[in-house]
N, C-alpha and C positions, 0 to 999 in steps of 0.2 A: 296343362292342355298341350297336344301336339302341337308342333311349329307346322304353318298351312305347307305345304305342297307346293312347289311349282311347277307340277306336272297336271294336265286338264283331259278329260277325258274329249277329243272332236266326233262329234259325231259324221261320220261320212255321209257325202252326196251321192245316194245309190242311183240317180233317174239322170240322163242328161241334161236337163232340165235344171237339176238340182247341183249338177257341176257348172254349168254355165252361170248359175247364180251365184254358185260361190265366186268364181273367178272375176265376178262384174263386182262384187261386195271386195276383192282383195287388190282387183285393178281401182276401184272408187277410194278406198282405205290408201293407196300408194302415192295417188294424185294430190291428195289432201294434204296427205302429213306432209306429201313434197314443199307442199305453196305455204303450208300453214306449223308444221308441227305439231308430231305427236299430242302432246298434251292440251292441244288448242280447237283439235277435233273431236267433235263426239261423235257418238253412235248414229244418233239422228242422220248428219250431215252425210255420214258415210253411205247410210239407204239412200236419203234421198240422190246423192250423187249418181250411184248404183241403179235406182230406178225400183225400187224394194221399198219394202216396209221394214222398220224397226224391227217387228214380231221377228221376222225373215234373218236377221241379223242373229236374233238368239236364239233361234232356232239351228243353226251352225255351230256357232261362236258362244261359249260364256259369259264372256265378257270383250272391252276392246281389247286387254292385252292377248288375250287366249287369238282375237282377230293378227290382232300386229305380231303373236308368234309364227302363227300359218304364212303371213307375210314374209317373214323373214326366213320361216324355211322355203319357202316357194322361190324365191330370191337367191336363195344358197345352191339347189337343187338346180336352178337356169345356170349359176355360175359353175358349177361342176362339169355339167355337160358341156358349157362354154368353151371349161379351160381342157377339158379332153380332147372336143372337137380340134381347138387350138394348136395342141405341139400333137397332133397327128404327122407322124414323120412327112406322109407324102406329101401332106399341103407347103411342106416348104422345100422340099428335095431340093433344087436349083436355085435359092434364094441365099441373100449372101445377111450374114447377123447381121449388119447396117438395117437391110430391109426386113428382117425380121422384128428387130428392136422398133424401129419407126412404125409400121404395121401394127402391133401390140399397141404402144401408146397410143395412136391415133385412137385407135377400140376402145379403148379404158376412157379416154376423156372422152369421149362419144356417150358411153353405158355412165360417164358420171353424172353427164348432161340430162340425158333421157330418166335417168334414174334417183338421180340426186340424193329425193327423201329414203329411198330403199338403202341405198351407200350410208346417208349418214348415220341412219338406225342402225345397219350392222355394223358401223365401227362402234355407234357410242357404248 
């Protein structure tokens, strides 16, 4: 028997509607794992958090983890643009590394605070 896949087929949110949902389903899933961890939330918790129904979840999602990949890529994708916006030459023209270095950390400990559960997942 083939060894399963870790690739899932998502289905897209084509209606606004349907993107707003996901994003309330992946902002509810982020909150959760923050306070509680991964393995200690279910699906349930996530709808309800959300404001959804369960159906509504797999209806997206295959499963939690196929949920907590969309997670982590949506999390990836915010940090990319982060760190581009970031060393845009102009935003620091006049600025000296001291205030560039200090500026950067401050942000990072700020985005670990606000984001904790996303940080921890993508490292572990």
């Amino acid at each position: 028997m083939p060894k399963r896949s870790h690739l899932h087929w998502i289905r897209p949110a084509r209606q606004a509607r349907s993107q707003r949902n996901v994003e309330r389903l992946l902002d509810a899933a982020e909150e959760l794992i923050s306070d509680k961890g991964f393995d200690d939330v279910t699906v349930a918790e996530i709808a309800a958090r959300a404001g959804l129904s369960v159906g509504a979840v797999y209806s997206r999602f295959r499963d939690k983890r196929t949920l907590l990949r969309c997670l982590l890529d949506r999390f990836t994708d915010e940090a990319h643009l982060t760190t581009d916006a970031t060393f845009d030459p102009d935003l620091w023209r006049d600025a000296s590394i001291e205030e560039i270095v200090n500026e950067i950390i401050l942000f990072l400990v700020e985005i670990h605070r606000e984001r904790r559960g996303a940080v921890l997942l993508l490292l572990s």
